[in-house]
C-alpha positions in Angstrom: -7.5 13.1 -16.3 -9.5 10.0 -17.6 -8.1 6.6 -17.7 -7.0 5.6 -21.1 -9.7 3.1 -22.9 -8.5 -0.9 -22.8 -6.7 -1.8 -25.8 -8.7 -5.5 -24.7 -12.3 -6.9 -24.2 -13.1 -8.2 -21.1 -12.5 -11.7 -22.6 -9.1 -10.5 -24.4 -8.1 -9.2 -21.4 -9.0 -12.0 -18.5 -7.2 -14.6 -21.7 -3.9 -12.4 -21.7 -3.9 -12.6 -17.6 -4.3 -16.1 -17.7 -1.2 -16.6 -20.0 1.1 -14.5 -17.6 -0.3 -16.6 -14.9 0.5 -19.8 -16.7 4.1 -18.2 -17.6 4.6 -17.5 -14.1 3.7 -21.1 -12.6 7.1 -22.9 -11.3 8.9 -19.7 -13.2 9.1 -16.8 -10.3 12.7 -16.1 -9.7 12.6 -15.3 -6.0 15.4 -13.3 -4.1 16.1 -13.0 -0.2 17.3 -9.8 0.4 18.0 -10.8 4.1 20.4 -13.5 3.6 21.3 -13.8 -0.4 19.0 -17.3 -1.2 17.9 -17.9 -4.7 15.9 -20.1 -5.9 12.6 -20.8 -8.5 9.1 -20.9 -7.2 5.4 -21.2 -8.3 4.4 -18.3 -6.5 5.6 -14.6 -5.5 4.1 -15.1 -2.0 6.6 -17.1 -0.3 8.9 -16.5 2.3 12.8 -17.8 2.4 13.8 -20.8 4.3 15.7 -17.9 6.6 12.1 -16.7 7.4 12.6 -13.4 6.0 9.7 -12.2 4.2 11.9 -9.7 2.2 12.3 -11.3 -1.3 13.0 -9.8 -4.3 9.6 -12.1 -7.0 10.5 -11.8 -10.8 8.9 -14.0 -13.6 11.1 -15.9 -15.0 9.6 -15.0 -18.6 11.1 -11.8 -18.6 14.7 -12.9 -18.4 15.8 -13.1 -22.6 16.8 -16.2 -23.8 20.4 -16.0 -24.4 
């Protein structure tokens, strides 16, 4: 089966990832689902303050305003 043709331009597309990054910066809801923590970061690659490396990374952008 062949992959489906961008919808994007190179440019298009490397402009749309850098708006998601820019959403995302100091808006990842992060989730340990070792011990419960919540809490905002800048990044989906951190770890909770319990060490656990099991948490749950969701941009905050995709929460509706409400």
């Amino acid at each position: 089966m062949e992959p489906t043709p961008s919808q994007f331009t190179p440019e298009e597309l490397r402009q749309w990832q850098a708006g998601l990054a820019q959403a995302n910066y100091n808006n990842v809801f992060c989730h340990c689902r070792d011990c419960d923590r919540e809490w905002v970061a800048s990044s989906d690659d951190v770890a909770c303050d319990c060490g656990s490396r099991r948490v749950e990374h969701i941009p905050c952008w995709q929460f509706p305003d409400g």
